[in-house]
N, C-alpha and C positions, 0 to 999 in steps of 0.2 A: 629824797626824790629817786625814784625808780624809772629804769628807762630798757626800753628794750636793745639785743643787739643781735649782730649776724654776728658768727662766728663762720669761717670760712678757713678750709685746709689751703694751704697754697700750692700752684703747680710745682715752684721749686723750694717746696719747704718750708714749716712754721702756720702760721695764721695769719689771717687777717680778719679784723673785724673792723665793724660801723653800724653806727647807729640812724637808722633810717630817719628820727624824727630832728635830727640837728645833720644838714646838709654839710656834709665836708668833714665829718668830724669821723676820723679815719686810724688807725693806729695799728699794730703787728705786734706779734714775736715768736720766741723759736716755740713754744711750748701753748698749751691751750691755758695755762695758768699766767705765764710773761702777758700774754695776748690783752685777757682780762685786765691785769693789773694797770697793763700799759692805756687800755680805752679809758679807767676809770679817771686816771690821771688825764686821760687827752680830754674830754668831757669838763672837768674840773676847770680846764685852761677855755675852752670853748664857750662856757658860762662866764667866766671870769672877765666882766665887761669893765674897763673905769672911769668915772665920770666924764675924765677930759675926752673920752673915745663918743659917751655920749653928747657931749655939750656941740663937740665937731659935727657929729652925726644933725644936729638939728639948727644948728647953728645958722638964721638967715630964713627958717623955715619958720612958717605958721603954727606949731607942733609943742607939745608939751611932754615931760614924762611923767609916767603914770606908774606906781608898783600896783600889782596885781599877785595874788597868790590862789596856786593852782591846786 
């Protein structure tokens, strides 16, 4: 899966980047290579849902889950 990202200098140094289409999903580092490595992992953690987070999520609700592949 490919995803786009910002990559951004920081006023005091290093990067920051985020990926606009996953809200929140935010990461740094001192180097424009740390920065990358660090989103890719945050990303990883971001998608990394587990059942019991789902089953909570819908739990009580009229709702089913569904896999989808994009």
């Amino acid at each position: 899966m490919k995803f786009k990202v910002i990559l951004e200098e920081a006023e005091e140094g290093g990067y920051v980047v985020y990926v606009p289409s996953l809200p929140g999903c935010v990461s740094q580092g001192e180097t424009r290579e740390e920065a990358i490595e660090n989103i890719k992992e945050a990303i990883e953690v971001y998608l990394d849902i587990d059942d019991a987070q789902i089953d909570a999520e819908i739990k009580g609700k009229k709702a089913e889950v569904v896999e989808i592949s994009v």
